[in-house]
C-alpha positions as CSV (number, residue, x, y, z in Angstrom):
1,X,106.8,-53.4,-39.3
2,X,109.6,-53.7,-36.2
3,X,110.3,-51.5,-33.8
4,X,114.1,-51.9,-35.1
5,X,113.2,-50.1,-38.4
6,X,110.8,-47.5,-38.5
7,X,109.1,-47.1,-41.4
8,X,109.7,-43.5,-43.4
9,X,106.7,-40.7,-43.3
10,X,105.6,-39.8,-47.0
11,X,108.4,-37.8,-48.5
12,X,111.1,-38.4,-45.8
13,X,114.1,-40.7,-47.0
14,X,116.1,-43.1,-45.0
15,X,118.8,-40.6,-43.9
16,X,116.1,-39.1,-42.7
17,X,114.9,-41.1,-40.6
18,X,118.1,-42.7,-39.0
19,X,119.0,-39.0,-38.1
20,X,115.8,-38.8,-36.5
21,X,116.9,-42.0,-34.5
22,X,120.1,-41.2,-33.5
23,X,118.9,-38.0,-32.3
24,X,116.2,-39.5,-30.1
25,X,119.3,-41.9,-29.0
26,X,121.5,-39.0,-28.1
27,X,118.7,-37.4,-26.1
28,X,117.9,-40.1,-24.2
29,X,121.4,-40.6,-23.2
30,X,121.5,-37.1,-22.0
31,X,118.3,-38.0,-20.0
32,X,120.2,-40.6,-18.9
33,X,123.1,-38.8,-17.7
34,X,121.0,-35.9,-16.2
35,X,118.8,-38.1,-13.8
36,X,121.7,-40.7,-13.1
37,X,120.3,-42.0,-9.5
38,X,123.7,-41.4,-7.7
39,X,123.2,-37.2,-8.7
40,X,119.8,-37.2,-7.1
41,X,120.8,-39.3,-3.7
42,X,124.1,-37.4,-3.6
43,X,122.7,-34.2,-4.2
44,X,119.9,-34.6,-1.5
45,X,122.3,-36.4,0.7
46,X,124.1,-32.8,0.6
47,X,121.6,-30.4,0.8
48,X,120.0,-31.6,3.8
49,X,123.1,-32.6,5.2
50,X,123.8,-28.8,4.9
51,X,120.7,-28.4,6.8
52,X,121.0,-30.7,9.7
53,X,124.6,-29.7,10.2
54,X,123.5,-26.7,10.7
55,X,120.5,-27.2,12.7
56,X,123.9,-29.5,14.9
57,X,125.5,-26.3,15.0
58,X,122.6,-24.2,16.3
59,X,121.4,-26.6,19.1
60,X,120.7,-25.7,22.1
61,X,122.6,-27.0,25.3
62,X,119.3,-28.6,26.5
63,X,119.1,-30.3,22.9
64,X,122.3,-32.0,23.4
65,X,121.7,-32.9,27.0
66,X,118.5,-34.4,25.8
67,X,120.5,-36.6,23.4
68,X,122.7,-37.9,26.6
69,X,125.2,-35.7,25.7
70,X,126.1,-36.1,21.8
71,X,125.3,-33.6,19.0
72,X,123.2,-36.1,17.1
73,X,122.7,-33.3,14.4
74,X,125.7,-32.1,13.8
75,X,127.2,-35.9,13.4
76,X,124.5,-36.6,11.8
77,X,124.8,-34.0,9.2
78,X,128.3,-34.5,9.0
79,X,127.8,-38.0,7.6
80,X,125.0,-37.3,5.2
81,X,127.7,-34.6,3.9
82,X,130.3,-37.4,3.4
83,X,127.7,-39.5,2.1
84,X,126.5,-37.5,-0.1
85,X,130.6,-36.3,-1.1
86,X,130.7,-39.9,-2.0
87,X,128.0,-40.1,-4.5
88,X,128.7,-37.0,-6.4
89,X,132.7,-38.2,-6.5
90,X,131.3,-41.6,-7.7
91,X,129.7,-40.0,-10.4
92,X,132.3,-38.0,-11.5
93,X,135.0,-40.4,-11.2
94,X,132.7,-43.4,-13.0
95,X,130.8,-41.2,-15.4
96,X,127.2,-43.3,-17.2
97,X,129.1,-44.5,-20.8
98,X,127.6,-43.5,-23.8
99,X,125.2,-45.7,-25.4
100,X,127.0,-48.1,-28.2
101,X,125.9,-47.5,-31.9
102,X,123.2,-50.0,-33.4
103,X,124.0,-52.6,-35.6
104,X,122.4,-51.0,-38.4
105,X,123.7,-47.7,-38.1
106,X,127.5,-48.5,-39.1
107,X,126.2,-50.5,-42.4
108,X,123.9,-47.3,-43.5
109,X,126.6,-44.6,-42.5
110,X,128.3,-43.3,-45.6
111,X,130.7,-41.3,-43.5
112,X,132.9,-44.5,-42.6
């Protein structure tokens, strides 16, 4: 037995069980999609650029003088935003393709 063709339970046909595969495949693709690497960094890159912008816009005049002067938060934060912009535009703009069909699939469906 192969991991390419799983072998059917008692009573379940082979339609069966390539809709159970392409399910499983369509799932995981969604999986994919959902925890796509540049939607986590460049939706942390935005929330705590949120936050340190606006821990920038906040400080203190002794902060900034501590700092020789420059807002170190708020340019921080601004580029963590941008950073993070980038990532989620990225994403959008060069969407994860969908997986391509098996080999095996297009011979068994009697759709096409």
């Amino acid at each position: 037995m192969t991991e390419e063709s799983p072998r059917p339970e008692h009573g379940a046909t082979e339609h069966d069980v390539q809709r159970e595969v392409t399910e499983l495949e369509g799932k995981s693709a969604t999986a994919a999609r959902i925890f796509d690497l540049r939607r986590i960094i460049g939706g942390l890159f935005v929330v705590y650029g949120v936050i340190v912008t606006i821990a920038g816009i906040t400080d203190s005049q002794a902060a900034i003088d501590k700092a020789e002067g420059v807002n170190i938060n708020l340019w921080t934060g601004i580029g963590m935003l941008i950073l993070g912009v980038f990532f989620l535009a990225w994403l959008k703009l060069r969407p994860t393709p969908p997986p391509l069909p098996t080999e095996g699939a297009a011979e068994e469906d009697p759709a096409h």
